[in-house]
Backbone as CSV, one residue per row, in Angstrom:
resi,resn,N_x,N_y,N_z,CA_x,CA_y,CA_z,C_x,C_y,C_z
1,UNK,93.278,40.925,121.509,94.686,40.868,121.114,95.285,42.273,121.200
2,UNK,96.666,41.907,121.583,97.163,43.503,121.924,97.804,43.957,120.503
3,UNK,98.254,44.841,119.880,98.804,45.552,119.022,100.259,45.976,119.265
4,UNK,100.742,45.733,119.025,102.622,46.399,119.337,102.812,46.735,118.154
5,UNK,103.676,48.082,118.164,104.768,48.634,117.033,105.622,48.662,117.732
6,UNK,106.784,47.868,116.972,108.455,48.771,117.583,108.767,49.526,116.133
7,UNK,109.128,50.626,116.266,109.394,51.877,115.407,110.917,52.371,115.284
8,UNK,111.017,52.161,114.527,113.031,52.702,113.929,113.126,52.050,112.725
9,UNK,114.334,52.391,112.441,115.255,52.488,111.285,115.585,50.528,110.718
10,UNK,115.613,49.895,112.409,115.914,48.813,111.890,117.293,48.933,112.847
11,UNK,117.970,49.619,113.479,119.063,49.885,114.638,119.462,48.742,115.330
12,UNK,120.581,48.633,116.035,120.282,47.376,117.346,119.463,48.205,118.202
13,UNK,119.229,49.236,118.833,118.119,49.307,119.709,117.230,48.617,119.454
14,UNK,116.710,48.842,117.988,115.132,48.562,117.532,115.106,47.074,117.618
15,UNK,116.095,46.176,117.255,116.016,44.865,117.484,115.920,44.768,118.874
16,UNK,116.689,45.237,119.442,116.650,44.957,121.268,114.972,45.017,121.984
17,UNK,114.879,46.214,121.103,113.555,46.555,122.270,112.269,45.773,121.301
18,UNK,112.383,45.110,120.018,111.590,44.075,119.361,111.985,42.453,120.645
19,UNK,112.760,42.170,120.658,113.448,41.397,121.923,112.658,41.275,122.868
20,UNK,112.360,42.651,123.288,112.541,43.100,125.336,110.671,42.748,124.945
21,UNK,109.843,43.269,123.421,108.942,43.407,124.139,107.998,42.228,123.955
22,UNK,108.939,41.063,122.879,108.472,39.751,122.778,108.604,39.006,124.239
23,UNK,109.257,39.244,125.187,109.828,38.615,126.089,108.488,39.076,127.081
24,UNK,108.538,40.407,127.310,107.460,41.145,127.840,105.920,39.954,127.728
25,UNK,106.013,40.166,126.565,104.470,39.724,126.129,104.376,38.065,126.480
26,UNK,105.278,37.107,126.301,105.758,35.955,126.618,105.318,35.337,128.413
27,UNK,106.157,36.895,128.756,105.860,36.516,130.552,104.403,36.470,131.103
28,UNK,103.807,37.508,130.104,101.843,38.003,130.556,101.421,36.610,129.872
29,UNK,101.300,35.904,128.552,100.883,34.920,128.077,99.636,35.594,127.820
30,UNK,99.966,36.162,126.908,98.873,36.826,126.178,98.952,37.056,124.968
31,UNK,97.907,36.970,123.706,98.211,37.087,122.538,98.341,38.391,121.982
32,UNK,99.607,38.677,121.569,99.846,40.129,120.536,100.520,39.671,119.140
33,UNK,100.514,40.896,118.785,100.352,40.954,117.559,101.941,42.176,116.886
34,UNK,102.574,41.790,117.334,103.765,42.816,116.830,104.700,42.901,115.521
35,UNK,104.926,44.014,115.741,104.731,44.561,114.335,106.111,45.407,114.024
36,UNK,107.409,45.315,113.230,108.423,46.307,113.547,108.033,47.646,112.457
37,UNK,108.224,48.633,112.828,107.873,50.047,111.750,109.363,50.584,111.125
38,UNK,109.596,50.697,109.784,110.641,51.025,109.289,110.430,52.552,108.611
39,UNK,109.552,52.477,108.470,108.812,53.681,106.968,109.033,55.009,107.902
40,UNK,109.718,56.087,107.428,110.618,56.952,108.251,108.862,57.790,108.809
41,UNK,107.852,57.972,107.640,106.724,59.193,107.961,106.057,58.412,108.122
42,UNK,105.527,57.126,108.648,104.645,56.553,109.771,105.533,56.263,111.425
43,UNK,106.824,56.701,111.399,107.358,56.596,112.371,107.051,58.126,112.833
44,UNK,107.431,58.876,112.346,107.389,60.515,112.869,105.667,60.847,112.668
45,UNK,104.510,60.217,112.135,102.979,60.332,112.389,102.880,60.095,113.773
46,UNK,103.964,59.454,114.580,103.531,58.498,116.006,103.826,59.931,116.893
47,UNK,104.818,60.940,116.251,105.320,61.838,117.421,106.589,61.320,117.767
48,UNK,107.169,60.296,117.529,108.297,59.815,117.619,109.527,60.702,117.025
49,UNK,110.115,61.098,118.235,111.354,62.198,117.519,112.678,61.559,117.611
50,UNK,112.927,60.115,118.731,114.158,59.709,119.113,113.731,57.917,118.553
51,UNK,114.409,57.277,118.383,113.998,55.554,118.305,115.063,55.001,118.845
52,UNK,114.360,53.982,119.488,113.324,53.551,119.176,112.115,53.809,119.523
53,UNK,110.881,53.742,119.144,109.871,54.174,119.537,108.609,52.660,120.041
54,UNK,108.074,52.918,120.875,107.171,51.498,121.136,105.393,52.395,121.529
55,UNK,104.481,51.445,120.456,103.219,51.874,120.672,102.519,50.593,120.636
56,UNK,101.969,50.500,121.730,100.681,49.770,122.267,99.671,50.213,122.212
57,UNK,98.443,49.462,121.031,97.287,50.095,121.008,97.059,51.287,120.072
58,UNK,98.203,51.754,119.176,97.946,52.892,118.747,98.522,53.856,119.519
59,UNK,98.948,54.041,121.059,99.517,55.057,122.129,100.871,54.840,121.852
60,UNK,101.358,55.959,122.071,103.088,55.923,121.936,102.946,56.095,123.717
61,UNK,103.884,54.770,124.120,104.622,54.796,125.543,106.051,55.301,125.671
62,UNK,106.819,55.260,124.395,108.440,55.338,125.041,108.974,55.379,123.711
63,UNK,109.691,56.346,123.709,110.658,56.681,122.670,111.919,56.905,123.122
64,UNK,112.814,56.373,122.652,114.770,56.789,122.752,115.098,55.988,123.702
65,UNK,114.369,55.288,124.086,115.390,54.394,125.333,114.497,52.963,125.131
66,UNK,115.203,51.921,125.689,114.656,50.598,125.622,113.804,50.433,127.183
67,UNK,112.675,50.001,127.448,112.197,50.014,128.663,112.379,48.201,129.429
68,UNK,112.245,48.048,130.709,112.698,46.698,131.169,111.673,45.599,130.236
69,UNK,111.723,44.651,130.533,110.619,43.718,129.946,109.284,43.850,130.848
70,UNK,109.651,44.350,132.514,108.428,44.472,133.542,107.843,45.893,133.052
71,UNK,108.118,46.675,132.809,107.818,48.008,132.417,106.582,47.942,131.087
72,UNK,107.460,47.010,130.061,106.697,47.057,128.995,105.179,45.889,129.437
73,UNK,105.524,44.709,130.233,104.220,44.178,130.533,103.096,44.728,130.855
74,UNK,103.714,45.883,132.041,102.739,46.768,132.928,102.103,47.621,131.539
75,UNK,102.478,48.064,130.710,102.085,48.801,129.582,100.877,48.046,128.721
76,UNK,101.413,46.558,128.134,100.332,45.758,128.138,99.813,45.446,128.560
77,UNK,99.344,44.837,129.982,98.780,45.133,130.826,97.308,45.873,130.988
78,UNK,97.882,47.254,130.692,97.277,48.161,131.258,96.429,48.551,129.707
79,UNK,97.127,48.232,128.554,96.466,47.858,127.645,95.378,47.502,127.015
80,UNK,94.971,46.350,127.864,94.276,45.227,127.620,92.561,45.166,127.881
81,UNK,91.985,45.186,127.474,90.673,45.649,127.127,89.975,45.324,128.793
């Protein structure tokens, strides 16, 4: 099972890219496990300086911008044990 954080405040980004990366995970048909992060100092533990922030696995991939839904698959993906 894959692991997802989406990381922010709770923003429309952060909903968007909670969205983009259910959709993501939907298209692979694969089981994850996602998770939204609100708590301001487990968001900035990630290295996260902009949000939204998205970590797969524990890895931070992308902070401050929303990535496509193909982008984030390839991430899970590449993830995946």
């Amino acid at each position: 099972m894959v692991n997802i954080k989406v990381l922010g405040p709770g923003c429309a980004n952060c909903r968007k890219l909670e969205e983009v990366a259910r959709e993501a995970v939907a298209s692979l048909g694969v089981q994850a496990e996602i998770t939204k992060v609100t708590d301001m100092n487990e968001i900035i533990a990630h290295d996260v300086l902009k949000t939204p922030g998205l970590v797969i696995n524990g890895k931070l991939v992308s902070s401050g911008r929303i990535p496509t839904p193909a982008t984030i698959a390839e991430w899970v993906r590449a993830a995946m044990p």
